[in-house]
C-alpha positions in Angstrom: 207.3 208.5 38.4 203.7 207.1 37.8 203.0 203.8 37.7 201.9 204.4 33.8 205.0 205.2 33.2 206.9 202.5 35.1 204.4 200.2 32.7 205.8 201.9 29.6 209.1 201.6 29.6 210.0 197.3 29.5 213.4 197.1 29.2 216.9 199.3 28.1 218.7 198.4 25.0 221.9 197.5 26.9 220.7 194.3 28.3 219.3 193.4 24.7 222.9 194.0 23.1 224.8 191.7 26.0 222.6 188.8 25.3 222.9 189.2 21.4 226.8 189.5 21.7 227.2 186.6 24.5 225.0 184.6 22.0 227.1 185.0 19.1 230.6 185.2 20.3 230.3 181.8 20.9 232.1 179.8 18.2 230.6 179.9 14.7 228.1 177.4 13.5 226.6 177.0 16.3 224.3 174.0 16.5 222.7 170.6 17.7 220.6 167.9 16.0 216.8 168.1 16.7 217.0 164.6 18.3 219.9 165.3 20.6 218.7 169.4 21.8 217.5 169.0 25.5 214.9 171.9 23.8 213.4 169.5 22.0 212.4 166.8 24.4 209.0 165.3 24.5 207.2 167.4 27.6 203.5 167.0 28.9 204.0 170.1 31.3 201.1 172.7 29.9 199.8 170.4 27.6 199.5 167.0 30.0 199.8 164.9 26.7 203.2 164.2 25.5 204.5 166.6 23.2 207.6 168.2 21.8 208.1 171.1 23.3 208.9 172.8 20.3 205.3 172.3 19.5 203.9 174.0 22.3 202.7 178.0 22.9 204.6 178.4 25.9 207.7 178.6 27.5 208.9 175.3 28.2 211.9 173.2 29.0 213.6 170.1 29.8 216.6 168.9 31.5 218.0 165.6 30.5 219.3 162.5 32.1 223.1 163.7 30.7 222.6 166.9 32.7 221.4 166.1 35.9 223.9 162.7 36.6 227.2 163.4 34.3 229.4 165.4 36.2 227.2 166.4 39.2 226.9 165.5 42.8 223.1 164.7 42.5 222.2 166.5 45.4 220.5 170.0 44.9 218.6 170.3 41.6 220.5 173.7 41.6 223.4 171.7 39.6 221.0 171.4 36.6 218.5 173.8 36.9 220.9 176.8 36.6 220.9 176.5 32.6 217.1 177.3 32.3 216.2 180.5 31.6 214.1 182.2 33.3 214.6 180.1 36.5 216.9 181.9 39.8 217.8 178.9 41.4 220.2 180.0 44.6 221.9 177.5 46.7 221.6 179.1 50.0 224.9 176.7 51.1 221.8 175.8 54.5 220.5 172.4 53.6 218.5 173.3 56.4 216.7 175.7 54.5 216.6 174.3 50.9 217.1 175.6 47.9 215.8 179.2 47.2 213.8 178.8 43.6 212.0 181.7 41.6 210.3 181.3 38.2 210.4 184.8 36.6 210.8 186.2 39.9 207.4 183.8 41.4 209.0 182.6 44.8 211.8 185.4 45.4 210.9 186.3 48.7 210.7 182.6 50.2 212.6 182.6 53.4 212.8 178.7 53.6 211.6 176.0 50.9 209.9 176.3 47.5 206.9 178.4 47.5 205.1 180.4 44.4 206.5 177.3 42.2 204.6 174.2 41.8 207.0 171.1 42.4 205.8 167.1 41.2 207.4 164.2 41.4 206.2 161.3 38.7 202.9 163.4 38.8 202.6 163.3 42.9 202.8 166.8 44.3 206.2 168.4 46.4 204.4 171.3 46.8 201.5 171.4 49.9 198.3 172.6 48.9 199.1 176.5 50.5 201.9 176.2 47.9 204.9 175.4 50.4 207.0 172.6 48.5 210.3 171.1 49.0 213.1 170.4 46.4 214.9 168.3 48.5 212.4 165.5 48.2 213.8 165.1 44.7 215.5 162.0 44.2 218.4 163.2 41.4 219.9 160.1 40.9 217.3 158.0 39.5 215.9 161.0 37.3 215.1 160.6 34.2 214.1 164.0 33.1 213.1 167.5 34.9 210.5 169.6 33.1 210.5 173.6 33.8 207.3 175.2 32.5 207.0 178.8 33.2 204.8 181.8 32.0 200.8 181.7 31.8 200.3 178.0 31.8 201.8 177.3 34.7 198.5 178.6 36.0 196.3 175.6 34.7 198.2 173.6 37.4 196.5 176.2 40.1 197.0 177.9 43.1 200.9 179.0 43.2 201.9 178.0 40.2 204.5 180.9 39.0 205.8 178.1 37.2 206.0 174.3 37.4 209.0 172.3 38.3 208.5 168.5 37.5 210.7 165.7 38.1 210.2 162.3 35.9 212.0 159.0 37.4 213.2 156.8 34.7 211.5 153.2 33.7 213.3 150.0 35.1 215.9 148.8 32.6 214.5 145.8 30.5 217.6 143.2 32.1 218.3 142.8 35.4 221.6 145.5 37.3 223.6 146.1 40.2 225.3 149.4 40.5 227.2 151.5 42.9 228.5 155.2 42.9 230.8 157.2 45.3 231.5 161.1 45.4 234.1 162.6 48.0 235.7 166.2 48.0 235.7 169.5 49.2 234.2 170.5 52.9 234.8 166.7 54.3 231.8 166.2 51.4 230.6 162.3 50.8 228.5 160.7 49.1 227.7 156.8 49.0 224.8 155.1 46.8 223.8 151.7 45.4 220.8 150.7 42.9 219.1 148.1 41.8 217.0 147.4 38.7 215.5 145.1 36.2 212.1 143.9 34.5 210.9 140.4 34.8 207.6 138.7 34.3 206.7 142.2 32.8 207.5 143.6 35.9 210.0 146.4 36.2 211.7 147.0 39.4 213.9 150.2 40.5 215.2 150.1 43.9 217.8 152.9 45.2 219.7 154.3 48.6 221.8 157.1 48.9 223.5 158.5 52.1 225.7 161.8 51.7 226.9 163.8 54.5 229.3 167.2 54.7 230.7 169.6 56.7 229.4 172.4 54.4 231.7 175.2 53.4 230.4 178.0 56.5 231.2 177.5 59.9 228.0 175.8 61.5 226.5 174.4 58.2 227.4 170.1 58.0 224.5 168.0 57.5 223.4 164.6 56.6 221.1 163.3 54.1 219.9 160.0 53.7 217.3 159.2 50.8 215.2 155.8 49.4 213.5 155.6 46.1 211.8 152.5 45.1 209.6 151.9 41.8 207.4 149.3 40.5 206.0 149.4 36.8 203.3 147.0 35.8 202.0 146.9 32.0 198.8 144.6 31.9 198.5 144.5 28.8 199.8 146.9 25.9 197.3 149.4 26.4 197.4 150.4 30.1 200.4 151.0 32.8 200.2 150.8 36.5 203.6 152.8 38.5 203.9 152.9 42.0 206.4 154.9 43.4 207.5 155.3 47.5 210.5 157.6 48.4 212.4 159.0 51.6 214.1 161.6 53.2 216.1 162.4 56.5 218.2 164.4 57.5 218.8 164.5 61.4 221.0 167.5 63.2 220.9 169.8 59.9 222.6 172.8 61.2 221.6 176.3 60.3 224.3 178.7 59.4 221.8 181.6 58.5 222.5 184.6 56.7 225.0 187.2 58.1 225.6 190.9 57.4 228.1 193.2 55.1 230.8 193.6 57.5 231.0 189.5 58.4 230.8 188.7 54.3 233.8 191.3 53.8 236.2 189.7 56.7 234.9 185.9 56.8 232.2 184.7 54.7 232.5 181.3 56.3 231.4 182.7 59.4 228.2 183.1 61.3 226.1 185.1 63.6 226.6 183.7 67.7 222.9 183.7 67.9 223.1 180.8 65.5 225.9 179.0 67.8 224.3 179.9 71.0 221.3 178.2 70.3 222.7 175.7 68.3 220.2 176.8 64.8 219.4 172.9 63.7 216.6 171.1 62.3 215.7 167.8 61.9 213.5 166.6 59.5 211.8 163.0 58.0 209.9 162.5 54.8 208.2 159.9 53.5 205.7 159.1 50.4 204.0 156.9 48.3 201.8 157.2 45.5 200.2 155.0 42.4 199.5 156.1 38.6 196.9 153.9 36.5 197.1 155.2 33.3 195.0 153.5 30.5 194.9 154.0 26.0 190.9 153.8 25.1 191.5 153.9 21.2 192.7 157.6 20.6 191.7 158.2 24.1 193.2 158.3 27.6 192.5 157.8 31.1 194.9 158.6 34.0 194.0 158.1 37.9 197.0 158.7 40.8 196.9 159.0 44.3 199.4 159.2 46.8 199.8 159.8 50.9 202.7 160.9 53.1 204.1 161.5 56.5 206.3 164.3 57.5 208.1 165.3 60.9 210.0 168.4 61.4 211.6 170.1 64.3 213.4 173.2 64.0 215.4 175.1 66.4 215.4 179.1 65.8 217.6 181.9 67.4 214.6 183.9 69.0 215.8 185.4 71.7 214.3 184.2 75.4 213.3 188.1 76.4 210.8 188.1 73.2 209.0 185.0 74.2 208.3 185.9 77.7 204.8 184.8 78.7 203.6 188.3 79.6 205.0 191.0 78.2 204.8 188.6 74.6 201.7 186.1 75.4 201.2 185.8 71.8 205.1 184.6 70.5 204.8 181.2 69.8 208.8 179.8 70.7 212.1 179.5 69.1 211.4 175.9 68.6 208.9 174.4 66.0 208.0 171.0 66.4 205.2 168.9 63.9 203.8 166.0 62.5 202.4 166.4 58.9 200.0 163.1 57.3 199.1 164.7 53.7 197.0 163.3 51.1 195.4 163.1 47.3 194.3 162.0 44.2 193.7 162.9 40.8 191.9 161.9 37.6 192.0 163.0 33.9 190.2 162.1 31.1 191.8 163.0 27.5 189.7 162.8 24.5 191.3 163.2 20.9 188.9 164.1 18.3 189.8 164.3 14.1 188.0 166.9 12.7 188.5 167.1 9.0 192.4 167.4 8.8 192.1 169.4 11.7 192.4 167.5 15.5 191.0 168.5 18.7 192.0 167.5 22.4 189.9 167.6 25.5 191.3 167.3 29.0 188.8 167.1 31.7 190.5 166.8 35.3 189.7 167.0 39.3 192.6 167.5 42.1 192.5 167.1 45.5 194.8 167.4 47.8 194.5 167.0 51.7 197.0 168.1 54.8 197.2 168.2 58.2 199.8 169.4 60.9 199.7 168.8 64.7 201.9 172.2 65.3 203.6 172.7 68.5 206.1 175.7 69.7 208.3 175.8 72.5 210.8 178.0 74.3 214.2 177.4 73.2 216.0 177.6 76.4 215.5 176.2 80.2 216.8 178.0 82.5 219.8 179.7 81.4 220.6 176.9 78.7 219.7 177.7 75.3 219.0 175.7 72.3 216.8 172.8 73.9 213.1 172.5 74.0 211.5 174.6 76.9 208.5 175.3 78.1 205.1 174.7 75.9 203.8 178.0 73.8 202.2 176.5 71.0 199.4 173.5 70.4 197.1 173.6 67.5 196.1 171.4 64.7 196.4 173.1 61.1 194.1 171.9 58.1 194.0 172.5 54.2 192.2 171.6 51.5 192.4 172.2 47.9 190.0 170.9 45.1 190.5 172.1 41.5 188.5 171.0 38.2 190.1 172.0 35.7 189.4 172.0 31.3 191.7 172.1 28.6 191.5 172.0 25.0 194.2 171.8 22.3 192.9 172.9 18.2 195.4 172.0 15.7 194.4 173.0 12.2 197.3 173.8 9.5 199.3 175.8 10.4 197.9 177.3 13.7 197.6 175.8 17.2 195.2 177.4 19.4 195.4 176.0 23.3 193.1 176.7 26.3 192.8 176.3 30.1 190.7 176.8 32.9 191.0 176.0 36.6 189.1 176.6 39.4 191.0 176.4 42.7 189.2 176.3 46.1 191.5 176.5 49.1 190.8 175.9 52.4 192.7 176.8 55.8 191.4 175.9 59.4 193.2 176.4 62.5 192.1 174.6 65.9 194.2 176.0 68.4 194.9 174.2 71.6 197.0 175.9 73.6 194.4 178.5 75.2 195.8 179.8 78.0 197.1 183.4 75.8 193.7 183.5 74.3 192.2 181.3 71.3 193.8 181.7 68.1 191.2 178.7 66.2 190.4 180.4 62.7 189.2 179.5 59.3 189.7 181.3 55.7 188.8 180.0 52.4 190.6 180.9 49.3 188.8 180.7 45.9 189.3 181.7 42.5 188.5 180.8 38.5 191.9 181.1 36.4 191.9 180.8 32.5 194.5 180.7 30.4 194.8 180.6 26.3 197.8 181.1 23.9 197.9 180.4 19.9 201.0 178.9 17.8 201.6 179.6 13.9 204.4 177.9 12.0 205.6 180.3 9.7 207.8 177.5 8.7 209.1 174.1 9.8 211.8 175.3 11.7 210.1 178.7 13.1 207.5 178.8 15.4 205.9 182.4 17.0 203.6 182.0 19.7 201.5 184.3 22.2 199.9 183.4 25.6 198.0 185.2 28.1 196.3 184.1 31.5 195.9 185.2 35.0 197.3 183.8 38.4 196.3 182.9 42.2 198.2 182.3 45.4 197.5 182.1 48.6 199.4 182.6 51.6 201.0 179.3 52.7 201.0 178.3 56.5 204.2 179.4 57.3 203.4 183.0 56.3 200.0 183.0 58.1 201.0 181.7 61.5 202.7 185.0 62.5 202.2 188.7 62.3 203.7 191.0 63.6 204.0 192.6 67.1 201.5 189.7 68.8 203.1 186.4 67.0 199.3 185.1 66.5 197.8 184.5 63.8 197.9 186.5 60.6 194.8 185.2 58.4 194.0 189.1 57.3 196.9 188.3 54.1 194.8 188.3 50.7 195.7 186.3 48.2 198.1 187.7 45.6 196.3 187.5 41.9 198.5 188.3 38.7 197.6 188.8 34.9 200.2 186.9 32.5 201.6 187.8 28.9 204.0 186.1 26.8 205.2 186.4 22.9 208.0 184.4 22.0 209.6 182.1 19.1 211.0 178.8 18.4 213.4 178.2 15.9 215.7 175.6 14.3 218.5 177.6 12.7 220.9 176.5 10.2 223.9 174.2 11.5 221.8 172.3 13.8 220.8 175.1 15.8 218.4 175.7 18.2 216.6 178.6 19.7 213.9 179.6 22.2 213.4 183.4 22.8 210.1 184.6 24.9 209.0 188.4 26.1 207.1 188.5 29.1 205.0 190.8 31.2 203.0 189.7 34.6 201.3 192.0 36.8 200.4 191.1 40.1 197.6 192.6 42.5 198.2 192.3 46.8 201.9 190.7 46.6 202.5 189.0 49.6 205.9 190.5 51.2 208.1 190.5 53.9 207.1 192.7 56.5 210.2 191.8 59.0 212.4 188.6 59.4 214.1 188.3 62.6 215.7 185.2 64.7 214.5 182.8 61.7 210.3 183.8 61.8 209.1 186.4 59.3 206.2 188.2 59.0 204.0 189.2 56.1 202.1 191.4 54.7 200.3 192.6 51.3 201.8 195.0 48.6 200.0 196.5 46.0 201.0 196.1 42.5 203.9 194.3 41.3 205.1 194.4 37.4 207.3 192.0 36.3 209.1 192.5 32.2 211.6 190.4 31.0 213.4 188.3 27.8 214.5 185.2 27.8 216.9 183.5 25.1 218.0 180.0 25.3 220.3 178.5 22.4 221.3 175.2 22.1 224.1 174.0 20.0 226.5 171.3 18.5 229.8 172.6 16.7 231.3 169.4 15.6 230.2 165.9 16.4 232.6 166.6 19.4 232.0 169.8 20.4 229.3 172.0 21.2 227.9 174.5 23.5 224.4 175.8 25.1 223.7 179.1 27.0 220.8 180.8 28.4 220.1 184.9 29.2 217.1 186.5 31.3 216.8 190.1 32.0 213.9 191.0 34.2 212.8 194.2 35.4 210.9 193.6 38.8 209.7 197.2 40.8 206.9 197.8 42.7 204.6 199.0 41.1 202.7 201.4 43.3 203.9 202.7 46.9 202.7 201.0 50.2 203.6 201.3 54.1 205.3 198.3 55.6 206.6 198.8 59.6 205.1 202.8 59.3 207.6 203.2 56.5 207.4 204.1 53.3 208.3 201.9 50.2 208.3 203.9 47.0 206.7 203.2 43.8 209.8 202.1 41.3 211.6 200.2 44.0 213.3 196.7 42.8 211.4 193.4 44.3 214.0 192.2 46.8 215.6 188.7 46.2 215.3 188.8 42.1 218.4 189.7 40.1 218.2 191.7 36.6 220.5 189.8 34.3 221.3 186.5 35.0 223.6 184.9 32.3 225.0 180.9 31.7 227.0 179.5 29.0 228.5 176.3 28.3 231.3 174.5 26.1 231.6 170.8 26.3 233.9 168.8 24.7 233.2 164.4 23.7 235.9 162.6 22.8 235.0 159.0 21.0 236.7 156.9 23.6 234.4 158.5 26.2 236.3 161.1 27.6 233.8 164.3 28.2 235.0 167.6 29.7 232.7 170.7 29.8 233.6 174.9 31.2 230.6 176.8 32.0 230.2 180.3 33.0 227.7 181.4 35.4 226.7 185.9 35.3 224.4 187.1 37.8 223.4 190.8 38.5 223.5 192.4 42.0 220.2 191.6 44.2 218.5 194.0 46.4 217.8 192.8 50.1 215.1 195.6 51.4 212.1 196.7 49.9 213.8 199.9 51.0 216.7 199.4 48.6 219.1 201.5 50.7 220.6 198.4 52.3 223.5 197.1 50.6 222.4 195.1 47.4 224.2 191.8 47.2 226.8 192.4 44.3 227.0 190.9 40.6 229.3 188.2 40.5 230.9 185.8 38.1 232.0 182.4 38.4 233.6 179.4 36.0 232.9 175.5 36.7 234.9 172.7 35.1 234.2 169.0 35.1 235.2 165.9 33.7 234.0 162.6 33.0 234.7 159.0 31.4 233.0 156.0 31.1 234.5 152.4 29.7 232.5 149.1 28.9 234.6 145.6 29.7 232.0 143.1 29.4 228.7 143.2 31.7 231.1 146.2 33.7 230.1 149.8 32.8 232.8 152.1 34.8 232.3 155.6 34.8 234.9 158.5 36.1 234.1 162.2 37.3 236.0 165.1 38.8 234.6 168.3 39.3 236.0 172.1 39.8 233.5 174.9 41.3 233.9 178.6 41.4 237.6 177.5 40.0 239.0 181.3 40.3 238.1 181.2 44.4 235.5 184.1 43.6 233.8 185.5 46.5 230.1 185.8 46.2 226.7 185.9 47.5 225.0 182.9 46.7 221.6 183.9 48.2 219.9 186.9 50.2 217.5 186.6 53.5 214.7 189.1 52.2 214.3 192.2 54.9 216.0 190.3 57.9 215.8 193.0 60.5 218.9 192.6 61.9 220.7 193.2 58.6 221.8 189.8 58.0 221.0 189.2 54.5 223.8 187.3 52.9 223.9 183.6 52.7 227.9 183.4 51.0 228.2 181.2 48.7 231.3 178.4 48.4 234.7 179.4 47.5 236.5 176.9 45.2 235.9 173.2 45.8 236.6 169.9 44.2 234.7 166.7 44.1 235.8 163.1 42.7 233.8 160.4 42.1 233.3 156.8 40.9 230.5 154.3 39.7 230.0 150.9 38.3 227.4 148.9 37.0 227.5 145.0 36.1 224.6 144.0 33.9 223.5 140.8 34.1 
């Protein structure tokens, strides 16, 4: 079939008909009250001004307070983030490899981290300038808020943003409290945290630790987490705001379970591979950050400078075996152990300029980002001697450099009944290797990435409560570091990968139905030029290479809802079809035109029923559909199958005085459904499924005394 063709046909009725039935089989009378929808939030992702998001030309939205702390653990933003649409967040059950995240299918093929999805913090970047980022930084239990932004633009926050995943802190409370929280359950899991918080003197103060550990649910996977958060909020007077912000991160001995293949999911999907126990598959890893935000009201106008710095040390421990980094017959292979010290850097500034123009008003945003890393890299054999798993001999020394600087413009029109918004960024990306280990040749190399993206979409309100909205705008990404410091065969160097560059459509609607119901629905197209793909993965390293075109269609529906003042329910649908788009050659083989993008599922499906009682009792059910996942570019390999699951939890809270108690207890995958909970993209050694848990249970507690 030609690839006009594949563009002609977007998506089967079938798909269309599920979402409209699971939508409406919910209970009738759906609804929720504009100032309690999560939809409705007040945003400044796209728009950098606060907004409702319901106000906005995009696709948009936010994840309150209630969502991310009631009922949850706190510790992957997977417990949240699974009721946007849109959004494939997959808990790999490997807190040494983080969270797998894709925004329409942006950051499928990631074989650790975040990358193709931009990730900030209280406006200080998780997300290195090559676009590698790391969810974990996030600090859940003091959020305030988590902002999802996908479609075009996500590209006016530049080089990989697929989409943008932000993360807001919330302010110091205005009197002074202690509090404490405990979580224990399933998998020897534990989790211990205490807070602090107040303002005085117009100063506000928000101090937090937090120290969880488990055994994980797979053989091979326990790990311990320990995280600090600390803010400081200073208003000199009533027009201007100073924040500073410092967290950390570490988490020593994090074992690495890895993925395993069909016949050791089917018989034990606890298990691992022996290469991972042999050499003892582990990383360690320390993060810390700190950053300031001056943000000042001139009149109408408005000025905000940040800047922040960091330190980061990881080591990592990888099965490669010793015969494939033997000095001569593989001079190139850099070690199964990876070892380096990260000091990164930045600063931004905005300027915002609000203009009335007879009934009509226009906003300006003029902005420069830069943003500054640096890695002293080292590799080394994982085995002395006939002991494996322990740093070896010396294969790898080099110091790794990038750059980014981006201007960037944006202008909002609103006039009547039409909003018309534009972007443009120009991103500048630079890479420089000095290598110092030269006795297998020097790898030392330089590459600069550059490119201009724009971005516009248009709103009309046909009425109050419906909005339709169009957007279009093109993307950039670079290769990150990690998929640059190999290729294949040698293990040097692959600087040869071109940056993958996409073109961005989106129509969609905004509505406020009758009985306090809301609803978000978006159609989207993105085609993408020189994909960046798994080549091979093998022993934990993968290689890349280029595609050529990608096409990406979807829907997305999102409906939120209140059925009585007690009851009331929220669910979200995204069918995407992601092929490749033309054929290409990847290891002398083949891959055909048509082919699904490994890693990105068709239908993914979430719906919720939650239940308040006055006295403070909450319970909620929700239902989690997700559609079987290719592995392979090849897609003869086993996809990973469609699976269903059911959580429950339950919560209370009682007031006695300056004492706020609260209650939780919480039921996962409740029916003990076996399932993939995330895929290894093209491991050549056909271990490609990362199982997810079978049922668990976790209890907690917390308090709070006010003073």
């Amino acid at each position: 079939m030609s690839g006009h063709h594949h563009r002609r046909k977007f998506f089967t009725l079938k798909p269309v008909v599920a979402c409209v039935a699971a939508a409406w089989l919910m209970p009738a009378g759906l609804a929720i009250a504009a100032d309690d929808a999560a939809l409705d939030t007040v945003v400044v992702s796209g728009s950098r001004t606060p907004t409702e998001s319901f106000e906005l030309p995009y696709s948009v939205d936010a994840v309150g307070r209630e969502d991310i702390t009631e009922g949850q653990l706190g510790v992957n933003a997977s417990e949240s983030l699974i009721a946007v649409p849109g959004l494939v967040v997959q808990n790999r059950q490997n807190y040494a490899q983080d969270l797998q995240i894709s925004v329409r299918g942006f950051g499928a093929r990631a074989a650790f981290g975040v990358r193709g999805v931009k990730l900030i913090a209280d406006g200080i970047p998780a997300t290195n300038p090559d676009g590698q980022g790391q969810v974990a930084t996030f600090n859940l239990d003091v959020a305030d808020r988590i902002e999802v932004l996908r479609g075009p633009f996500s590209t006016v926050y530049g080089n990989h943003a697929g989409g943008v995943i932000q993360l807001f802190t919330r302010d110091p409370a205005e009197k002074p409290q202690v509090s404490g929280r405990v979580i224990a359950g399933s998998f020897d899991t534990f989790k211990i945290g205490i807070g602090a918080e107040g303002t005085k003197n117009d100063i506000g103060y928000l101090l937090d630790l937090s120290h969880f550990e488990t055994d994980g649910y797979r053989d091979h996977s326990d790990a311990v987490r320990d995280q600090a958060f600390a803010k400081l909020l200073f208003k000199p007077d009533e027009d201007s705001k100073l924040t500073i912000v410092a967290n950390s991160l570490n988490q020593d001995d994090t074992k690495d379970p890895k993925g395993i293949d069909w016949d050791q999911y089917r018989n034990d999907p606890a298990s691992v591979d022996d290469s991972a126990l042999n050499y003892d598959t582990r990383k360690d890893i320390s993060h810390a950050q700190a950053g300031a935000t001056y943000q000042r009201n001139v009149g109408p106008h408005r000025l905000e400078v940040s800047a922040y710095a960091g330190q980061r040390h990881v080591m990592q421990v990888l099965s490669i075996p010793f015969f494939l980094q033997n000095p001569v017959t593989r001079p190139g292979n850099s070690g199964g152990i990876v070892d380096f010290d990260r000091e990164f850097a930045g600063f931004g500034a905005r300027w915002t300029h609000n203009i009335e123009l007879d009934e009509k008003l226009l906003s300006l945003t003029a902005g420069l980002d830069y943003d500054w890393m640096q890695d002293d890299r080292r590799g080394f054999q994982n085995f002395v001697g006939s002991t494996l798993g322990v740093k070896g001999a010396l294969r790898r020394d080099e110091v790794d450099t990038l750059t980014s600087i981006d201007p960037y413009l944006q202008a909002s029109l609103e006039a009547g009944r039409w909003t018309l918004s534009a972007g443009v960024r120009h991103s500048r990306v630079e890479f420089d290797v000095n290598d110092k280990f030269l006795s297998n040749g020097d790898d030392s190399g330089e590459q600069t990435y550059s490119r201009t993206t724009p971005t516009i979409g248009v709103m009309f309100r046909a009425t109050d409560d419906l909005h339709f909205y169009a957007s279009a705008g093109t993307g950039f990404e670079t290769p990150t570091f990690g998929e640059v410091s190999y290729s294949s065969g040698t293990g040097t160097l692959n600087l040869g990968l071109k940056p993958a560059t996409s073109e961005q459509f989106e129509v969609g609607l905004k509505a406020q139905l009758p009985l306090r119901t809301r609803l978000n629905a978006a159609v989207f197209q993105v085609n993408t030029d020189n994909e960046v793909v798994v080549e091979s993965s093998a022993g934990g390293r993968t290689v890349y290479q280029n595609a050529g075109k990608t096409l990406r269609q979807g829907v997305e529906i999102a409906l939120d809802s209140k059925i009585t003042d007690a009851l009331s329910a929220r669910a979200s649908f995204t069918h995407m079809r992601a092929i490749y788009d033309e054929s290409f050659v990847s290891n002398s083989t083949t891959i055909d035109e048509g082919n699904r993008i490994p890693g990105i599922p068709a239908t993914m499906l979430f719906t919720e029923l939650a239940y308040a009682h006055p006295a403070g009792v909450k319970a909620a059910i929700e239902g989690i559909y997700r559609s079987n996942v290719e592995v392979h570019d090849l897609n003869q390999d086993r996809a990973a199958p469609s699976y269903a699951i059911f959580n429950v939890r339950i919560t209370a809270e009682q007031k006695h005085g300056p004492w706020t108690l609260g209650q939780m207890i919480r039921f996962d995958n409740i029916f003990d459904r076996g399932y993939v909970g995330s895929v290894v993209v093209g491991d050549s050694n056909g271990r490609y499924y990362e199982p997810g848990s079978g049922a668990a249970w976790y209890a907690g507690a917390n308090a709070t005394y006010q003073f």
